[in-house]
C-alpha positions in Angstrom: -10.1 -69.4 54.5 -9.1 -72.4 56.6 -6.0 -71.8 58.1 -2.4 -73.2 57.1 -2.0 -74.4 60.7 -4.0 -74.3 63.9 -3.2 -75.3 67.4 -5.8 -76.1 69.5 -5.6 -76.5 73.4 -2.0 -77.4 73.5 -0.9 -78.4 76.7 2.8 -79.2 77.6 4.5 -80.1 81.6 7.6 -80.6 82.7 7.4 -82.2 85.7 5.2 -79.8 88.2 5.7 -76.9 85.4 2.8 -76.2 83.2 5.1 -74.5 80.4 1.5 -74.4 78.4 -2.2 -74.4 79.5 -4.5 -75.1 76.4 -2.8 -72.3 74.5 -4.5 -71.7 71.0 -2.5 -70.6 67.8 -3.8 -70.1 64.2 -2.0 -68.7 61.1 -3.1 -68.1 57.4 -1.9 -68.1 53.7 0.5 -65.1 53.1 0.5 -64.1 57.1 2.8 -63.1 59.5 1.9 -64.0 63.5 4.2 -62.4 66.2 4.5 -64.6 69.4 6.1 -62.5 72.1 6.3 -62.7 76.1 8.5 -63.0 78.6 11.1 -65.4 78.8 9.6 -68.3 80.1 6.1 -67.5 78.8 6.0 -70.1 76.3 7.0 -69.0 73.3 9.6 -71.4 72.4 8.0 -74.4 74.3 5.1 -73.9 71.6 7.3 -73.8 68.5 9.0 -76.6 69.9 5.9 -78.5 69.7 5.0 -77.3 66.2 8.3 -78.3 64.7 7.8 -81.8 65.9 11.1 -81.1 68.9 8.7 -81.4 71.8 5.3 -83.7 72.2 1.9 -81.8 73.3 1.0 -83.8 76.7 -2.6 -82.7 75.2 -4.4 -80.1 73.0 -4.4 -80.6 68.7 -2.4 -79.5 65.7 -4.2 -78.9 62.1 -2.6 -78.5 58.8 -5.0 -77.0 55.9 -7.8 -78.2 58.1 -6.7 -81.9 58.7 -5.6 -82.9 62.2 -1.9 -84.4 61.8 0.2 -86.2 64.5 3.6 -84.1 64.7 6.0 -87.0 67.1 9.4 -85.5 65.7 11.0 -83.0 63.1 10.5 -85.3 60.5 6.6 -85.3 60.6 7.0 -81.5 60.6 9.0 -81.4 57.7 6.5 -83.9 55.8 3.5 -80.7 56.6 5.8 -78.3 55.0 6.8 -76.9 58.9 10.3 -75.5 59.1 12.2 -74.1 61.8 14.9 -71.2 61.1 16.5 -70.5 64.5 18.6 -67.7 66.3 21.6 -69.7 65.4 20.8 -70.2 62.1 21.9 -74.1 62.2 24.4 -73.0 59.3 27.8 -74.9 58.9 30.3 -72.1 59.0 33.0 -73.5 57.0 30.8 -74.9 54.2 29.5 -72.4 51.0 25.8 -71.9 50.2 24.9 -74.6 48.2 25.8 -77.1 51.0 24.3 -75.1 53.8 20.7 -75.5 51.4 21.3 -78.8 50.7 22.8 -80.0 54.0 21.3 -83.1 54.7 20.0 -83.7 51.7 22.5 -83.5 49.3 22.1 -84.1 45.5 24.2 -87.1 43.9 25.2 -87.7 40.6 24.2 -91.2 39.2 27.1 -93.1 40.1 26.4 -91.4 44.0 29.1 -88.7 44.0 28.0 -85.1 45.3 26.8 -82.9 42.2 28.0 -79.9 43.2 26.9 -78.1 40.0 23.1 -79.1 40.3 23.0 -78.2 44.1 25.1 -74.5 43.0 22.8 -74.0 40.4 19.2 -74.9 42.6 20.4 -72.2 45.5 21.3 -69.4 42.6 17.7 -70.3 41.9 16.0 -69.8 45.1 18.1 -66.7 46.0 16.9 -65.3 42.9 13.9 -66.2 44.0 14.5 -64.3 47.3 16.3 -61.2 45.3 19.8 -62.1 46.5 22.8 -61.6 45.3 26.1 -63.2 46.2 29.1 -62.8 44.2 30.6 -66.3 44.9 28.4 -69.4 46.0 32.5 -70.7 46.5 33.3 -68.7 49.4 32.3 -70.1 53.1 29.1 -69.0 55.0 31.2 -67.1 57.6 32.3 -64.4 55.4 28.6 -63.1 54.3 26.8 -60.6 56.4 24.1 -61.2 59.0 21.2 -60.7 56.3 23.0 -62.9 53.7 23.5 -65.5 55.9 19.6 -65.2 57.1 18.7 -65.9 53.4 20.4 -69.1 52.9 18.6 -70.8 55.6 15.0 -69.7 54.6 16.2 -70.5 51.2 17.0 -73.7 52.6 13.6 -74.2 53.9 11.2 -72.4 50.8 13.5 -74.7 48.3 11.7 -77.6 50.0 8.6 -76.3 49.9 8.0 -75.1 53.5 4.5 -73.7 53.6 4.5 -72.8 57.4 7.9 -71.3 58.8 8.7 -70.6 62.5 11.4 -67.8 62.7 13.3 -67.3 66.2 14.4 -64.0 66.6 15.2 -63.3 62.5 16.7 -59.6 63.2 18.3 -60.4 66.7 22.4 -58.7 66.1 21.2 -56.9 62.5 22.3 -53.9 61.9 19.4 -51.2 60.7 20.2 -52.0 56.8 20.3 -55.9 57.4 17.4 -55.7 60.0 15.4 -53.9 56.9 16.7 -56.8 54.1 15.2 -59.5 56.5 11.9 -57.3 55.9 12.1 -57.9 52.6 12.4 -61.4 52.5 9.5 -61.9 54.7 7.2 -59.8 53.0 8.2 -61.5 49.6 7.4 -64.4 51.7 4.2 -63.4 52.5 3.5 -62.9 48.7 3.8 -66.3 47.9 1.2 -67.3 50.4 3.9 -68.9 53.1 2.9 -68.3 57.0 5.3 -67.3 59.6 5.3 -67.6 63.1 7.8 -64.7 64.3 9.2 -64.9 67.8 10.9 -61.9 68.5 11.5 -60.1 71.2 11.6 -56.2 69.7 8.2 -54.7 69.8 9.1 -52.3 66.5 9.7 -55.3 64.4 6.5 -57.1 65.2 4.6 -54.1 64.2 6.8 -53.8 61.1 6.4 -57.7 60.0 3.3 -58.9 61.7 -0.3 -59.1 60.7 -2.0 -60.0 64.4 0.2 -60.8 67.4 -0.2 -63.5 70.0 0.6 -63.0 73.6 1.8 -65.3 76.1 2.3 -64.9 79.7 3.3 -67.6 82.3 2.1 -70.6 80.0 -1.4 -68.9 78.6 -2.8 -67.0 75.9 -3.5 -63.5 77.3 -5.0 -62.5 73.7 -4.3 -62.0 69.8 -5.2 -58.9 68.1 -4.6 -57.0 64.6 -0.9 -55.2 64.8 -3.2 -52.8 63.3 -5.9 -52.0 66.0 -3.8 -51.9 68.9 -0.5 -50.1 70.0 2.5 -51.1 70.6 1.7 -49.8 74.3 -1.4 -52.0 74.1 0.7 -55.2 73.8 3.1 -54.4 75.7 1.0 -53.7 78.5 -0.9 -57.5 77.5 3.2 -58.6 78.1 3.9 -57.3 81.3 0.4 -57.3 82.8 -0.4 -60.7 81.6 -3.9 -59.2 80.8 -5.6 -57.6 77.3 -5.9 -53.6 77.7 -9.3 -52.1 78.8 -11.8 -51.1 76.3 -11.4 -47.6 75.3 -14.6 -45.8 75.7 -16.5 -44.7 72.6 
C-alpha cells in the first residue's frame, strides 16, 4: 500500500537548536502510529510541521504518494490533515453544532446561520461515531472529557480528514472515558483514517497503536510493531535514546 502520509528527512532549527535531524515518519490506511519521547525530543515540533503550524528548514512531506508543499494550516486542511489538541480548541460557551462547524458555519440563503442544518450534520457524525448526547442545546462545558473529545474529531472526520494528529487524546480521562476514546479511534481506524498519537502513557500506546516511533533529542531512534516489542523495549528506546539489543535465538 502506499502510505496516507510520509515524511521524509525533515529537518527543523531554531536558531542553534536542531529540534529535528532528518527525522522519517510514515502512516497507513486504517493505522494508528504512536510518537513518544521526552519532552523536547521532537514530538510536537514534527506535528507542528505536518499540520502546516511550522515550516521544514528541509526534508519532504507525501500525501497518497504525491509530494505536497504544507506552508500553513490551510494547505494541511486541503490534504485532509487535522490536528485535535490537548486543549481541544473547543469554545466552552458554544453547543456542539457550533463547536463542528466553528469556522465554517452553514448559512441559510439569505446568509443567516442555519442552525437546524448544522444541528442535524453533527447528530449525523456522532452517530457516526456512536455518540449519544441528550441535548445538542446545552454548552460544551457541561459534557464529560470523552464527550467533549468526540465533537472535535467529529469536527475534523465531518470534513473529511483522512490523516489526524491527536495530542495527548486520554490525558485527565478517567478509566471509563480513557476506554470511550478507544472506541472512537478504533472505529476510526475502520474507516481507513490514520492517526498520529502523541501520548505520553506507555499503556495507551500499546492499547491504540499499530507500530510506535521513537524520538530522542531531535532523531528517530527507531519504529517497531507495538506487537513485537515490550513496553520495556520502548521505553528503554525513550530513555536510552537507542533500539534494544537483539535477543538471542
Amino acid at each position: 500500500m502506499t502510505p496516507l502520509v510520509e515524511m521524509r528527512n525533515i529537518s527543523k532549527h531554531f536558531g542553534g537548536v536542531h529540534a529535528l535531524e532528518n527525522v522519517s515518519a510514515d502512516l497507513y490506511p486504517g493505522e494508528v502510529v504512536g510518537l513518544v519521547g521526552h519532552n523536547g525530543a521532537g514530538k510536537s515540533t514534527l506535528i507542528k510541521i505536518l499540520s502546516g503550524a511550522y515550516a521544514a528548514d528541509g526534508g519532504e512531506i507525501y500525501v497518497n504518494g504525491e509530494q505536497v508543499s504544507i506552508r500553513n494550516p490551510r494547505d494541511a486542511k486541503a490534504q485532509g490533515i487535522e490536528t485535535i489538541y490537548q486543549a481541544l480548541a473547543l469554545a466552552e460557551n458554544l453547543p456542539a453544532p457550533a463547536n463542528v462547524f466553528l469556522g465554517r458555519e452553514l448559512t441559510t440563503a439569505v446568509g443567516a446561520l442555519d442552525d437546524d442544518a448544522m444541528e442535524a450534520e453533527t447528530r449525523k457524525v456522532l452517530n457516526r461515531l456512536d455518540l449519544k448526547i441528550q441535548s445538542l442545546k446545552e454548552s460544551v462545558r457541561n459534557l464529560s472529557g470523552g464527550q467533549r473529545q468526540a465533537i472535535a474529531i467529529g469536527r475534523a472526520i465531518h470534513f473529511n480528514a483522512k490523516i489526524l494528529i491527536m495530542d495527548e487524546p486520554t490525558a485527565a480521562l478517567g478509566p471509563q472515558e480513557t476506554q470511550k476514546v478507544g472506541q472512537l479511534i478504533k472505529g476510526l481506524k475502520k474507516e481507513g483514517i490514520g492517526i498520529f498519537l502523541i501520548s505520553h502513557d506507555i499503556h495507551d500506546v500499546f492499547d491504540l497503536c499499530d507500530r510506535v516511533t521513537v524520538l530522542h533529542n531531535g532523531h528517530v531512534v527507531g519504529t517497531c510493531r507495538t506487537d513485537e516489542v515490550s513496553k520495556d523495549d520502548v521505553l528503554g528506546m525513550i530513555i536510552l535514546g537507542k533500539e534494544p539489543e537483539a535477543k538471542p535465538a
